[in-house]
N, C-alpha and C positions, 0 to 999 in steps of 0.2 A: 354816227355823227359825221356828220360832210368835215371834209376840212376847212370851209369856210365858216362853219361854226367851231371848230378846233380855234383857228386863228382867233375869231371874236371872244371864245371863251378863256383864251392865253393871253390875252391884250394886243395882238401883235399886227399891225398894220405893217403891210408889205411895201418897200419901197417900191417908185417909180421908175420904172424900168431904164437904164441910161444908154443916150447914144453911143457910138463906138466910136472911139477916135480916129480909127485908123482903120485899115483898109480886110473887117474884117463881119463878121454879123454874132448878137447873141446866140445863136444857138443853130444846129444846123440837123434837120431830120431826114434818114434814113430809114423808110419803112416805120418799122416801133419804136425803132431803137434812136435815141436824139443826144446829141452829144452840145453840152451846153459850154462857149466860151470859158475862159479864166474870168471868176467874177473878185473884187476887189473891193475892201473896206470903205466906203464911199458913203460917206456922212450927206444927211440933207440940204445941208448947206452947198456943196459938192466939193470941198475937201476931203483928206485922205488919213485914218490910222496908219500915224508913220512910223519907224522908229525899227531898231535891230534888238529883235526878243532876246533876252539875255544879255542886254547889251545895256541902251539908255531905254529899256520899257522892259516891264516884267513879264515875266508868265500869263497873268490873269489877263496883261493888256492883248499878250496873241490873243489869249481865248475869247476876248472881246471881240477883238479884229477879224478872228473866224467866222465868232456866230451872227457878225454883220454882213460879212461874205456868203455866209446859208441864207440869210435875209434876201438878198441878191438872189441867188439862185431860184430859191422857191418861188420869186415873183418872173424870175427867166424860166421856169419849168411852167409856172399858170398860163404863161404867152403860148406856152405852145399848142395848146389844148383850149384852154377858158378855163380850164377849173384844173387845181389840184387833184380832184379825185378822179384823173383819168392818168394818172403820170405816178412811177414808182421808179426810186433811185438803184441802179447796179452799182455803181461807182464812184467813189469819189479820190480827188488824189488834190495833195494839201501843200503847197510850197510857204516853207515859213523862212523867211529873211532874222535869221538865227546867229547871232555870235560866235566864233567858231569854235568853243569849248561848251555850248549850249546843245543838250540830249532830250529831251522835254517835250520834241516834234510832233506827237502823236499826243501829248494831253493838250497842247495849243490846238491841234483840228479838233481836237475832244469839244471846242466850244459848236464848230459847224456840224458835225455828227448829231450832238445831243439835240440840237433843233430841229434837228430831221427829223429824228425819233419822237421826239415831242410833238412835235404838228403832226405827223404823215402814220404814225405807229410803222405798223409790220414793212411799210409800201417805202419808209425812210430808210430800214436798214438797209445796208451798202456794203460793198467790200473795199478797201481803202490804204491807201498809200499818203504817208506825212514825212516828206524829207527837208532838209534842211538848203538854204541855199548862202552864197554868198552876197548878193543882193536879190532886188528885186524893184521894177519899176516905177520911178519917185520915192525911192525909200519905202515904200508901203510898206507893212509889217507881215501880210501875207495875202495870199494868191490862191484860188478853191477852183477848181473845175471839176466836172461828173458828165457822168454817162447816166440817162436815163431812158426809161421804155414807157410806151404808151400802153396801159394795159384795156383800155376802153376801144 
């Protein structure tokens, strides 16, 4: 099954890929190897999942917040190729804007992982880093960057 029948059969319309505010590009390719910007909870509207996990937003709201930032990403990893199924995840690393008595870092990216897995199977798993930070830009609730490789 394509991943683009993946997506249609998971419900999952990809967002629209967003300009960069600053002086920087989604995603930048080297050979196979593509390393994709910090992507961020960025609602349709183009508001932001705010708020400090463990703080004034819960657990589920990170893993929200993550698996809206995998949303991002898989339509920044389709830009690079045209399809999903030419592109497979090494890495990903998870910055969660976390309360500082808050431990829980790695089930919050658990929301962007598990969609990887879900849409991409074997070509989502990844190796990955989830730390905690003291803020994070606009208060966002978290921040998702990866490394990926072209395998087509």
């Amino acid at each position: 099954m394509s991943s683009a029948e993946r997506l249609k059969e998971l419900g999952i319309e990809l967002p629209a890929l967003g300009t960069p505010k600053y002086t920087y590009v989604p995603f930048r390719r080297a050979g196979d190897i593509v390393f994709l910007a910090g992507q961020v909870p960025r609602l349709p509207d183009g508001s932001y999942l705010t708020g400090k996990v463990g703080g004034d937003c819960s657990l589920e709201d990170g893993k929200e917040a993550a698996r809206l930032c995998g949303l991002h990403m898989l339509a920044s990893a389709q830009a690079v190729t045209g399809s999903l199924d030419d592109i497979e995840f090494l890495k990903v690393f998870g910055m969660v804007n976390a309360a500082p008595d808050f431990r829980d870092h790695g089930v919050v990216i658990e929301g962007c992982s598990q969609l990887l897995v879900e849409v991409l199977a074997e070509r989502g798993q990844h190796a990955r880093s989830a730390v905690g930070m003291g803020s994070l830009p606009g208060n966002i609730r978290v921040e998702i960057e990866a490394v990926l490789r072209v395998v087509k």
